[in-house]
N, C-alpha and C positions, 0 to 999 in steps of 0.2 A: 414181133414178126407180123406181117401183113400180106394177105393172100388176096388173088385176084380169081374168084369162082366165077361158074354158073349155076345160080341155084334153083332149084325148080319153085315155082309156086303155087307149096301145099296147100292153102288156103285162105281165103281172100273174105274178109267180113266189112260189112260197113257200118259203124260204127256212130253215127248222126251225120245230120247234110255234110258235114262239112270233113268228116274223120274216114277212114278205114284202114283196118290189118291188114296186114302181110306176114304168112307165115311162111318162112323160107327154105328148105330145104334142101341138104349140102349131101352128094355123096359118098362123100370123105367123112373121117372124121374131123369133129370141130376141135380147133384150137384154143388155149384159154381165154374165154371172152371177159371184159371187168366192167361192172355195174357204172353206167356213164360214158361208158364209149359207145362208136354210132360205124356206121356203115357207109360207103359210097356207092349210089347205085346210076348205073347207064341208063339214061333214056332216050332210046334212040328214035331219029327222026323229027326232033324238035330241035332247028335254028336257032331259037335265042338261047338254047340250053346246050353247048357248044362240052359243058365239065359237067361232071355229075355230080347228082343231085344228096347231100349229106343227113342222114336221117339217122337219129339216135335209136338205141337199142332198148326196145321194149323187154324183151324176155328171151332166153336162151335154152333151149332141150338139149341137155349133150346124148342121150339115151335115143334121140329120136332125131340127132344132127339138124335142128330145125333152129332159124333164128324168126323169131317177130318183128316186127317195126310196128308204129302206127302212123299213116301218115294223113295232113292234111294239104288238101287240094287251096293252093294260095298262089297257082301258076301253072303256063302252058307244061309245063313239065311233069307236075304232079296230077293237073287234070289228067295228061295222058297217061303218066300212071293208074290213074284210077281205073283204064277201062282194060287195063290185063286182066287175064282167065287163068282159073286153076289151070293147074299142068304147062303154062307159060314160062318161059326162061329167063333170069337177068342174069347182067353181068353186074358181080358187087363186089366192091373192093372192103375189107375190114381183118381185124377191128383196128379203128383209126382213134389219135389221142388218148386222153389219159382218163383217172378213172374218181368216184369219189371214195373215201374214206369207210371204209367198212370194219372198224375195232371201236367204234363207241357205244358207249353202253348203255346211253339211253337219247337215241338220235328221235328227230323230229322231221319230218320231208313233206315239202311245203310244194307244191303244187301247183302251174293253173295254164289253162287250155289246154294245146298239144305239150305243153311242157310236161304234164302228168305221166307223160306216155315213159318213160325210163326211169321213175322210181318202183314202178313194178320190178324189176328187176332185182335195184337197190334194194329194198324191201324182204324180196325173197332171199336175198342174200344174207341179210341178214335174219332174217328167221330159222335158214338154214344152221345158223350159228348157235343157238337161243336165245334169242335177241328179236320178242316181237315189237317193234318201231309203230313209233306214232304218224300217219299221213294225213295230212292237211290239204286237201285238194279244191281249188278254187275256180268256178268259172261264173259267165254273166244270168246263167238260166240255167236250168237245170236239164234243156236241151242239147247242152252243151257237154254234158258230162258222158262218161263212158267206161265200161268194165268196173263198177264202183265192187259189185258184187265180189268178181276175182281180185279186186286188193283185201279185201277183207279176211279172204284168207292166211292172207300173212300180215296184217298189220290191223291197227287201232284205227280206222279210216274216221275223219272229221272232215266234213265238208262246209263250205262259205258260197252262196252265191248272190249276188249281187239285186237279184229280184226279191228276194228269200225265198222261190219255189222250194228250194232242198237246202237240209238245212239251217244255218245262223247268215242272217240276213248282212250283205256287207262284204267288205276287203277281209282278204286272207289275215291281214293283220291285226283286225279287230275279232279274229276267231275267239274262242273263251280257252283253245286249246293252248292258245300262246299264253295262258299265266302260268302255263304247267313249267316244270324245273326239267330243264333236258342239257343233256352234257353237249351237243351240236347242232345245230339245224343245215339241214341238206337240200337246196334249191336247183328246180329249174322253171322256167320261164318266161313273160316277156318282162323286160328289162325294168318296169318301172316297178314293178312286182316284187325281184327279186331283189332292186335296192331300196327298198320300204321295208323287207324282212331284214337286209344286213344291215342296214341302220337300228332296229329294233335290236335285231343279236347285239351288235357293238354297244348298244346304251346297256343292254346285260349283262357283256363279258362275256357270250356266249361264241362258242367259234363256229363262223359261219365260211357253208363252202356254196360257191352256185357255178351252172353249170351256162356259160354262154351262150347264148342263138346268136349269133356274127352269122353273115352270110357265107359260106365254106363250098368252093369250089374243087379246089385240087385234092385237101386233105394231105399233102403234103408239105404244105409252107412256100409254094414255088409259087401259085400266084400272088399272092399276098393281098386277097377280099376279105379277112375276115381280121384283119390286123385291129388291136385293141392297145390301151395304153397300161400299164402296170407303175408302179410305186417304186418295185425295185428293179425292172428288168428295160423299162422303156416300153417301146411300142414292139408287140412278138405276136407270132399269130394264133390264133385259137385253137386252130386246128392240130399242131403240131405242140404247142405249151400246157394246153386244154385240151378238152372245152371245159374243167373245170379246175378251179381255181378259189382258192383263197379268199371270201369278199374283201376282205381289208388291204388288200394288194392292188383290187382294182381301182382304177381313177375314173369314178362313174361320169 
């Protein structure tokens, strides 16, 4: 089911130059959200942004009816996102697509830039379960990084950055995390990231899920911008099949 609120916005942090939360607040109650699905949000008054804007789901309060996002400013749209004020209102459509995997028993979530921002979730999801999960979070500096502290709380956090400011110096996939024995690895990211990990799982046998960034307009399948190519289904779109999937399905 998918709902079209206004949610108010509880609070607004920024997060480095280039990040900032969104803590959203629903005066209903929230409906079941699932670790990996993302939201659609209105921004109105920008021309080249005609569909809204899709941003994955950081963290969920059902106690306090509030959803998170973390977004980064990569366009007229999220700029202008960026300069709304508490107690400001969107219009957001969610929860959109599908979800990842939450019953294994010794998963691994691999991490880097904005993609880091929805295995918080993951994460606490599964620790709610008794399942505290290994994250692997990657970026270029250590500038770059955000909220290291609150994944900690629920997970084994490892970090890689590519400076070595923080850290094991290097690509996510030369972490020392990755000789460990884990029943899944759980991906989101940019693309070449997240198929350097599935390549890495598949030489292991390991089952690898990762979570798309396609460009995702409608969130319902009707524009068809974020259409991707699959192994057994053809070309279907992200938004509606995904955004996570299978790595060995996809046709990188």
């Amino acid at each position: 089911m998918k709902y079209q609120r206004e949610l108010v916005v509880l609070r607004k942090e920024n997060l480095n130059p280039a990040c900032f939360l969104l803590e959203l607040k629903s005066t209903d109650s929230l409906c079941e959200i699932l670790p990996g699905q993302f939201v659609n949000i209105l921004v109105k008054d920008v021309a080249e942004r005609l569909l809204r804007r899709p941003i994955s789901i950081h963290d969920v309060d059902y106690n306090a009816n509030t959803i998170s996002v973390v977004v980064q400013k990569i366009g007229l749209a999220t700029e202008k996102l960026s300069l709304i004020n508490e107690s400001d209102k969107l219009d957001v459509v969610f929860p959109l697509g599908n979800s990842f995997p939450t019953e294994e028993k010794r998963p691994l979530l691999v991490g880097g830039g904005v993609g880091t921002a929805p295995l918080y979730y993951l994460a606490k999801t599964y620790y709610n379960k008794g399942i505290k999960p290994a994250v692997l979070i990657g970026a270029r500096t250590k500038d770059q990084l955000f909220l290291i502290d609150k994944y900690k709380t629920v997970a084994d956090v490892f970090i890689s950055t590519e400076d070595g400011s923080v850290g094991e110096k290097g690509l996510v996939t030369a972490n020392s995390v990755m000789n460990e024995s884990f029943s899944a690895i759980l991906t989101c990211g940019p693309t070449p990231m997240m198929k350097a990990v599935a390549n890495m799982a598949q030489e292991r046998q390991i089952s690898c899920f990762v979570s798309l960034e396609n460009r995702m307009a409608c969130g319902i399948g009707a524009c068809l911008c974020c259409v991707t190519e699959t192994k057994s289904e053809g070309n279907v779109c992200v938004c509606t099949k995904g955004a996570v999937f299978r790595a060995n399905e996809i046709k990188w």
